[in-house]
C-alpha positions in Angstrom: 0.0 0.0 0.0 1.2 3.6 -0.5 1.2 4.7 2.8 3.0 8.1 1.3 0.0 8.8 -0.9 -2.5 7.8 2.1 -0.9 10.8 4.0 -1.5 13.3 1.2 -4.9 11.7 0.1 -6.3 11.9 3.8 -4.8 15.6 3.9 -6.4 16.5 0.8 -9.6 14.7 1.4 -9.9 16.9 4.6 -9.8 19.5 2.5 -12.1 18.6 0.0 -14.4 18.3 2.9 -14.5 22.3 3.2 -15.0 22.5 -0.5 -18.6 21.8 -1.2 -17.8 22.0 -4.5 -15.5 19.9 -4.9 -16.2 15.8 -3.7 -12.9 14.7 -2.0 -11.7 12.2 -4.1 -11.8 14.7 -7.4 -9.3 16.3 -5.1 -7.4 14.1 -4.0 -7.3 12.1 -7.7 -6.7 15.8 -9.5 -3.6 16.2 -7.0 -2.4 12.4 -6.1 -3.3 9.6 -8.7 -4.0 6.7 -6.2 -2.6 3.4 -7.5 -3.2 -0.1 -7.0 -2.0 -3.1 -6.0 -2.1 -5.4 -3.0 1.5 -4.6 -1.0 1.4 -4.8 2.4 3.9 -1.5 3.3 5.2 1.4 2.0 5.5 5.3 2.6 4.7 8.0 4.1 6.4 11.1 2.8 10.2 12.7 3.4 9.4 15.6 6.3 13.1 16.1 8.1 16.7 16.0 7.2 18.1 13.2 8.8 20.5 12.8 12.1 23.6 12.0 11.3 26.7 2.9 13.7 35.0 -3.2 18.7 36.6 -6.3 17.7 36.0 -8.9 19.9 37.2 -12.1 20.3 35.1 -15.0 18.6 32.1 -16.0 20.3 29.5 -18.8 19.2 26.1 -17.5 18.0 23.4 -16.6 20.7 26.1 -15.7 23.3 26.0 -13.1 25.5 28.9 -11.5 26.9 28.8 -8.7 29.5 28.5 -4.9 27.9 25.9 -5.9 25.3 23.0 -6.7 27.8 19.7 -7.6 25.8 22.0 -8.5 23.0 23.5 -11.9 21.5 25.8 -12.5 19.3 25.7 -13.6 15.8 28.9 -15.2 14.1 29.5 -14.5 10.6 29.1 -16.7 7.8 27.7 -17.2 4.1 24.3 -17.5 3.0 21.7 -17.5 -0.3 19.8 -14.3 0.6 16.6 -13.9 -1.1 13.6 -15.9 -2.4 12.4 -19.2 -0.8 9.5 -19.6 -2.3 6.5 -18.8 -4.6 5.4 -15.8 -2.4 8.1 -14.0 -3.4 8.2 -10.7 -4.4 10.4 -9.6 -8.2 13.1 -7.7 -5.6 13.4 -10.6 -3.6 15.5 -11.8 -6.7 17.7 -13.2 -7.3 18.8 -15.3 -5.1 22.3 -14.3 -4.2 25.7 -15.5 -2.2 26.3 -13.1 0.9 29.2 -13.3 3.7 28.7 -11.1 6.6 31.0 -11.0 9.6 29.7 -11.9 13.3 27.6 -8.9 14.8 25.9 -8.2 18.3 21.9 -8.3 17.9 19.1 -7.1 20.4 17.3 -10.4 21.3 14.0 -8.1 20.7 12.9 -5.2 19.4 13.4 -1.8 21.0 10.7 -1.3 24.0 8.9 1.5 25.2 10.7 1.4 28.4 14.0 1.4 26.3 12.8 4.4 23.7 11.7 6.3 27.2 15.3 6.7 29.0 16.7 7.5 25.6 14.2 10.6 24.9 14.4 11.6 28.8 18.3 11.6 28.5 18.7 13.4 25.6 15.1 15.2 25.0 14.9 14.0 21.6 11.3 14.5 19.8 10.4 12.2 17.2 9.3 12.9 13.4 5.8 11.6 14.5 5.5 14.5 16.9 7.1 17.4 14.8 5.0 19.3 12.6 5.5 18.5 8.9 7.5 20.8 6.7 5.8 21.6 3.5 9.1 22.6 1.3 10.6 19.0 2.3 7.6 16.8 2.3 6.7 18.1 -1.5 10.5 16.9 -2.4 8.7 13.4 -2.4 5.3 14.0 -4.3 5.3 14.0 -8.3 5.8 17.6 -9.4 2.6 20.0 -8.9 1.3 18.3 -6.0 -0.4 20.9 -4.8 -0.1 22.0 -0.8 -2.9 20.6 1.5 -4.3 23.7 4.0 -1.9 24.5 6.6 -4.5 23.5 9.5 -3.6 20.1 8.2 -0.3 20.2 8.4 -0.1 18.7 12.3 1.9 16.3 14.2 0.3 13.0 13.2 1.0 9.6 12.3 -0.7 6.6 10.7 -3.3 4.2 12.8 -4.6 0.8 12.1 -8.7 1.3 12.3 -10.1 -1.9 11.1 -13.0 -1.9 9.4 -16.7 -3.9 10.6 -16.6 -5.6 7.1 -15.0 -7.0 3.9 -12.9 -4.5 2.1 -11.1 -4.3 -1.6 -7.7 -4.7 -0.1 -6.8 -2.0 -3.1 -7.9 0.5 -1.0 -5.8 0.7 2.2 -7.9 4.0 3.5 -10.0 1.2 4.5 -8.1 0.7 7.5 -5.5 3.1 7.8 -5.8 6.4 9.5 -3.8 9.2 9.7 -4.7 10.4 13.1 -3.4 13.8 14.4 -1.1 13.1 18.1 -0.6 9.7 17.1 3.2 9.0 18.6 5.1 6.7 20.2 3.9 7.7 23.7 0.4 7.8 22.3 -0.3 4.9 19.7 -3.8 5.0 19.4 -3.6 9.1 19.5 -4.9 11.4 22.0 -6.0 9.7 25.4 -4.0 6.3 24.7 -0.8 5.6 25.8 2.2 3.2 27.1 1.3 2.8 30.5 1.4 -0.9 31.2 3.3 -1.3 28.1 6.7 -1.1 28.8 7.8 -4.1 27.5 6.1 -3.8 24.3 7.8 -2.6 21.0 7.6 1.7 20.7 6.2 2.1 17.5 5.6 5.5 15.8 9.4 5.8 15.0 11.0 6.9 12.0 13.8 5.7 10.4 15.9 9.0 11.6 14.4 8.1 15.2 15.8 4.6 15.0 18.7 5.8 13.9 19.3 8.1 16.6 18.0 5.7 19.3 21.2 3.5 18.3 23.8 6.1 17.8 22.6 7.4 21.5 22.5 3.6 22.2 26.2 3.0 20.5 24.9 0.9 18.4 23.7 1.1 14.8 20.6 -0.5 12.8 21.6 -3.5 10.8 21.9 -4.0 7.4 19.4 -5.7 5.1 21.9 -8.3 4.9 22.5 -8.8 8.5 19.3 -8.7 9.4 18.6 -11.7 7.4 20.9 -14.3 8.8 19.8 -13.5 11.7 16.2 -14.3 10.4 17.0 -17.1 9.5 18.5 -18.7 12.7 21.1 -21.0 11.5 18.7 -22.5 9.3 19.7 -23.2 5.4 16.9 -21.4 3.0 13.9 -22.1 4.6 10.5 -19.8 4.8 10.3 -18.8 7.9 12.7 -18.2 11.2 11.2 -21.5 12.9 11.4 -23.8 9.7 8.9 -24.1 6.5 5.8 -24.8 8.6 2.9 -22.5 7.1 2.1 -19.6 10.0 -1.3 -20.7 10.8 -0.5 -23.9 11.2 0.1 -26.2 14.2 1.2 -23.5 17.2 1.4 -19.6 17.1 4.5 -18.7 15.9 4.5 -15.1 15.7 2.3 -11.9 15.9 0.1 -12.4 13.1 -3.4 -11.8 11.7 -5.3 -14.9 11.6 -8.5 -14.6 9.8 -10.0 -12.3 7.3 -7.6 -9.5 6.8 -8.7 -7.0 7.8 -12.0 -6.8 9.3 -11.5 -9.8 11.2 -8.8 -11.4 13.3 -9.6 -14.7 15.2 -7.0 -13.9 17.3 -5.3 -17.3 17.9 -2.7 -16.1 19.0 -4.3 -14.0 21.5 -3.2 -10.8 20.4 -5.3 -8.4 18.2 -2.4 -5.9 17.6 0.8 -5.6 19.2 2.4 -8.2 21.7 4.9 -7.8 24.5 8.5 -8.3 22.8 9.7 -12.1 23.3 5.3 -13.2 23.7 6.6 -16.1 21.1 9.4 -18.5 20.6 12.9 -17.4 20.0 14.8 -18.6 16.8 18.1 -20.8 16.9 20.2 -18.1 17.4 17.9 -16.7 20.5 16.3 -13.9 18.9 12.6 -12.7 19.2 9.9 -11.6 16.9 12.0 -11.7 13.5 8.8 -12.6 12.3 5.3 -10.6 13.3 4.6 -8.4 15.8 6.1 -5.1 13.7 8.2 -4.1 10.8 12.0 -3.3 11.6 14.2 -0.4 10.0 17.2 -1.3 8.3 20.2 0.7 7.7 20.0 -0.1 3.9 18.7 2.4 0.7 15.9 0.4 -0.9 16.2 -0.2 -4.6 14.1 -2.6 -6.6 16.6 -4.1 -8.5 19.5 -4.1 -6.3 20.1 -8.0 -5.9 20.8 -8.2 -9.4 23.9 -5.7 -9.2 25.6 -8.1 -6.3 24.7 -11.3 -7.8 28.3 -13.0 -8.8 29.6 -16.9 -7.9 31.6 -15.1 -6.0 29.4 -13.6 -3.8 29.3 -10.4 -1.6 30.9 -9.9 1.5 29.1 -7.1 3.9 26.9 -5.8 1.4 25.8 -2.1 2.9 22.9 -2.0 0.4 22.3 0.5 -2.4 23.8 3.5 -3.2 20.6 5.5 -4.1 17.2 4.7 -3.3 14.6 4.2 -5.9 11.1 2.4 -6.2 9.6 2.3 -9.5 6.3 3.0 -7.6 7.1 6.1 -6.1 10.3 7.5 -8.0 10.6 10.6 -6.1 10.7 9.0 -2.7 13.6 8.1 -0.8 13.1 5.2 1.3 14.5 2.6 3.3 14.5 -1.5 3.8 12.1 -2.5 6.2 11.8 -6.5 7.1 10.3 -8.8 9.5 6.3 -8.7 9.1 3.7 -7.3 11.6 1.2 -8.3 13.5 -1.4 -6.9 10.6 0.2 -9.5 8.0 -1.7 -12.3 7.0 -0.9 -14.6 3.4 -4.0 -13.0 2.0 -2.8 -9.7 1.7 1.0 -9.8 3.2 3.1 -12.3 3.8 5.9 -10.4 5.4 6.9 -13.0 7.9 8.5 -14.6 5.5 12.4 -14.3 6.0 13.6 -13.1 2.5 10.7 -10.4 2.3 11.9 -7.4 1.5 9.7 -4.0 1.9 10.5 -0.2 1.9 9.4 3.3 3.2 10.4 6.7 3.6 12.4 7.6 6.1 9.9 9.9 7.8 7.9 7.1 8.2 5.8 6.5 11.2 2.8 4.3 12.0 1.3 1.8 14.2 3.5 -1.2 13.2 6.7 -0.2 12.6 9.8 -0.4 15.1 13.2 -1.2 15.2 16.5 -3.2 16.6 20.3 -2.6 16.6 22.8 -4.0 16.0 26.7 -3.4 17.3 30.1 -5.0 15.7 
């Protein structure tokens, strides 16, 4: 879904609202074409310039050793990154020969608690709670995109409101919402917050908040490449973290949506949306929710076709990803890798658990199922 577009459409839409004239979607179709096609993440438009990631002796994977406290170690090694099976996606081709060297990994995502003593000790405030800049967010529109009122142009980010029945899962308005004081301290927007949630992943995060959460933290977020080896757990091109056992079959194995996606989830694995960090089983090398539960930033440029320009026999060794972003979908937009799957994918619409799935967004990015997780050498 174009989550980039979604902004602008809902933006425009409210304005269209104070044109009586003028039905919203003329409006929003006359500034933003909407285009389909089911795809279960995307963008949300470039707002803010970005902030500007210890050899060690060799350790076995999953290891902890003391100074990297929540983390484990990950030794290095070679792998076919990419697609594993028929769900995959054109850029998750082909599949290539990749070395990485060992890396420190948090077991889980970054918490709430964790996100808190990192804004109290350095006051940071996050894209999601800045006002948008007009003269940067128009950088990513097509040219002509015309400026949505200035009332509209609020601290907001993007909410999960699922609809009370079937939808065309074309039209991802259906059940996303761009809801104005929608942060990390307040995921469900004015009146909701973290309390009690400590341990759950913060959400609301950008990829310039992630990456300012890890250089704060010493850390760094990992590359797309890193990130999956660690996916995969030791295990040799299969589907999933745990093995190639479909999701909804035998017991939860992850944060997912089970049932129709997405007016109705049968919650069997007793969450609706998010759950605590570690709520499911780790992978071999100790980590939890690689799969589920919510997308993870990556350090990497996304480009479509990027695979192909570091396929060799050879291989790649510590591939850093792209050098320029570009999406053939959104050309103007600069976005990042995101990986892992969230709690809203389900095989009907998104099948983003899978370990070689690769999806993108724009670095200003913020919504409802999108965190993080760092990485150290």
């Amino acid at each position: 879904m174009k989550y980039r577009i979604v902004y602008i459409a809902l933006l425009l839409s409210a304005a269209a609202c104070k044109e009586k004239s003028k039905p919203a979607a003329a409006v929003v179709q006359a500034a933003v074409p909407l285009k389909k096609g089911v795809c279960c993440e995307s963008n949300i438009p470039s707002r803010f310039p970005s902030p500007a990631g210890n050899k060690m002796e060799p350790l076995a994977s999953g290891q902890v050793k003391q100074g990297h406290e929540g983390m484990v170690f990950v030794k290095g090694g070679s792998f076919a990154m990419g697609a594993d099976n028929k769900q995959a996606a054109a850029d998750e081709y082909p599949k290539h020969k990749v070395a990485v060297d060992g890396f420190w990994i948090d077991r889980t995502e970054v918490t709430n608690a964790g996100f808190e003593k990192f804004v109290k000790a350095t006051g940071y405030v996050t894209t999601a709670e800045r006002k948008p800049d007009w003269n940067e967010l128009k950088k990513q529109l097509p040219p002509g995109t015309q400026k949505p009122d200035e009332s509209l142009l609020v601290p907001a980010s993007l909410v999960f409101s699922a609809p009370d029945h079937a939808v065309d899962l074309n039209d991802y308005g259906q059940w996303w919402t761009w809801k104005t004081g929608a942060d990390w301290k307040h995921p469900h927007g004015p009146g909701s917050s973290i309390k009690g949630k400590e341990n759950y992943p913060v959400v609301h995060v950008s990829w310039y908040d992630a990456a300012a959460y890890c250089k704060w933290a010493g850390k760094r977020l990992p590359t797309e490449a890193e990130w999956e080896w660690a996916a995969r757990g030791g295990l040799k091109n299969n589907i999933y973290p745990w093995g190639n056992e479909p999701v909804d079959e035998g017991k939860p194995k992850a944060n997912t949506w089970q049932g129709h996606f997405p007016d109705k989830n049968l919650v069997k694995d007793k969450f609706y949306g998010l759950a605590p960090v570690s709520s499911f089983p780790a992978n071999g090398y100790g980590l939890f929710d690689m799969a589920g539960n919510v997308w993870e930033w990556c350090a990497d440029y996304y480009n479509n076709s990027y695979y192909a320009t570091v396929n060799n026999p050879a291989g790649i060794k510590n591939p850093q990803g792209a050098l320029k972003s570009f999406d053939p979908d959104e050309p103007y937009a600069v976005k990042r890798v995101i990986r892992g799957g969230s709690f809203l994918c389900n095989d009907s619409y998104c099948s983003g658990y899978r370990v070689s799935r690769r999806m993108k967004s724009t670095e200003d990015s913020g919504m409802e199922h999108l965190g993080f997780r760092c990485v150290a050498d």
